[in-house]
Structure formats: structure tokens, C-alpha cells
N, C-alpha and C positions, 0 to 999 in steps of 0.2 A: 171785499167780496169778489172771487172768483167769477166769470164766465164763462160756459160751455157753447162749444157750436150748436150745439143744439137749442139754446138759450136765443139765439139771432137768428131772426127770419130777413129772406131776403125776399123781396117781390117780384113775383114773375116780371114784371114792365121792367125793374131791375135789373132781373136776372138776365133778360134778351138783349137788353141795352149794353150790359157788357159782356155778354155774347156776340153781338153783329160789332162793338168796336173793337175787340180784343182777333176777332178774324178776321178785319182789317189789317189791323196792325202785323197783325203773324202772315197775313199772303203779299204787305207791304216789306216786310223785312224777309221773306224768303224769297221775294223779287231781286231783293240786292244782294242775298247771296248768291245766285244763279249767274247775278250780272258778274259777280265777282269771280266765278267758275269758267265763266265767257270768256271774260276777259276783253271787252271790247274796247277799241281804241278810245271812248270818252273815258272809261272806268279807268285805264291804266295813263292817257295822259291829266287826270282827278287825282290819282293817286301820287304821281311823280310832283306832280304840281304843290302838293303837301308837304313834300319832304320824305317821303316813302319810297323805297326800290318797289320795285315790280313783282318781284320774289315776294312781297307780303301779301299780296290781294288773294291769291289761294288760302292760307293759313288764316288769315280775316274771315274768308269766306265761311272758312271749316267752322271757326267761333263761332259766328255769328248764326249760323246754320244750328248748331247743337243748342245755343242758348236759346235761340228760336224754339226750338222744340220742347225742350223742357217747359218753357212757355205756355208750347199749347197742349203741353200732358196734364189733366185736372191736377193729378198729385204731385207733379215738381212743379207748377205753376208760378208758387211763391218763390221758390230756388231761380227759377228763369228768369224773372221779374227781377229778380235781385243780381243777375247777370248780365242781363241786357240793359240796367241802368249802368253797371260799369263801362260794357262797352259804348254805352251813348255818351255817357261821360267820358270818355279817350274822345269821341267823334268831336265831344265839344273842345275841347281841349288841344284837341289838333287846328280847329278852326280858329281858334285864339291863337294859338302859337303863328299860323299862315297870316292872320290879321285879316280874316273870311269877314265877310259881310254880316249885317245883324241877322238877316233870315239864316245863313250856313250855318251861324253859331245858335241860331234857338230852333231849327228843325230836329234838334235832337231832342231837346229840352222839351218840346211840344209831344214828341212820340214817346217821351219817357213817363208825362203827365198822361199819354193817353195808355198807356201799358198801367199805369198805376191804378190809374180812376177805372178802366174796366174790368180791373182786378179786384178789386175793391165791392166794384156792383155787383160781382158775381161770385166773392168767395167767403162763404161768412165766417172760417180761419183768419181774414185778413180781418173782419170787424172785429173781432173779440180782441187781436193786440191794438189796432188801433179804432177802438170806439169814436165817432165822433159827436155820436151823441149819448146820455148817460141816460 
């Protein structure tokens, strides 16, 4: 048996809750891309420090700026969400390669759980493919 959005309600207490973490997340990750535009001497000796030229921190920034936004558009939300997990995954990924700390290497992982779960409380497109309760 099929389900329709219309079929899932979502609850306000729900709905706000990943409303205030989902605009965390998005004025948390449009902070890093600005940093990355800056360019400030922590950001670009973070980035050399990785194994990165310097040349990439604009072109990151661009990404991560566009995935951001798709994000906070209601109707690319799910496409964003599914952008920003890859680039968190590169984040994690880069951390492991460095041999980064436990926290460098799960700060991504944590903002990826929280991009998901507020997407989640608040889109009821995302309940109907993943139900988790019948």
C-alpha cells in the first residue's frame, strides 16, 4: 500500500523543532562558507594543514554555499540534504586521511544527523520514503 503526503501529519511541536534546528544548521554552515570567502589566516592555514592548496577554499566555499541553499529552499530541501551529506562526507574523510581527532572526524557526522533528523521533523516527503513507524 502506497502513501501520500497528504496521508502524514506532521506536529506543529515537530514541525518547529526542525525548523529552529534545520536554521541552525544552515546560518552554522553559511558561517563557514563566508569564512571560506574571507579567507582568514586559521581557515587557510586548516586547509593547507589537510593536504589542500589554498586555491580550493573559494570553490568549497561556492559548494558548500549552493548546497546550503538548496537546503533551506522547502522544495530542494531533500536534494540539499543529499548534497550536504556528501560534502560532510569528503569533511569526514579528509579527517581520517589527516588522522584528525575523534571530535574533527565526528563534527561532521553530528551535523549530518542533525540536517537529517530536522528534515525529517519537518518534511512529510521525507516520512512517506522513510516511515519509521507503520
Amino acid at each position: 500500500m502506497q502513501r501520500n503526503t497528504e496521508d502524514v501529519q506532521v506536529s506543529k511541536k515537530a514541525l518547529w523543532t526542525g525548523r529552529v534546528v534545520s536554521t541552525l544548521v544552515i546560518l552554522f554552515l553559511l558561517m563557514d562558507s563566508v569564512m571560506k570567502f574571507l579567507k582568514p589566516p586559521m581557515v587557510v592555514e586548516g586547509t593547507v594543514r589537510l593536504g589542500y592548496q589554498e586555491s580550493v577554499i573559494i570553490p568549497l566555499g561556492i559548494v558548500l554555499t549552493a548546497c546550503t541553499l538548496l537546503y533551506a529552499i522547502p522544495r530542494t530541501s531533500i536534494l540539499g540534504a543529499v548534497l550536504l551529506t556528501g560534502y560532510l562526507g569528503g569533511a569526514v574523510a579528509t579527517h581520517v586521511r589527516a588522522s584528525g581527532t575523534l571530535f574533527e572526524i565526528s563534527f561532521p557526522i553530528i551535523f549530518g544527523v542533525l540536517i537529517w533528523g530536522a528534515l525529517f521533523l519537518r518534511e512529510p516527503r521525507l516520512r512517506v520514503l522513510l516511515p519509521l513507524r507503520t
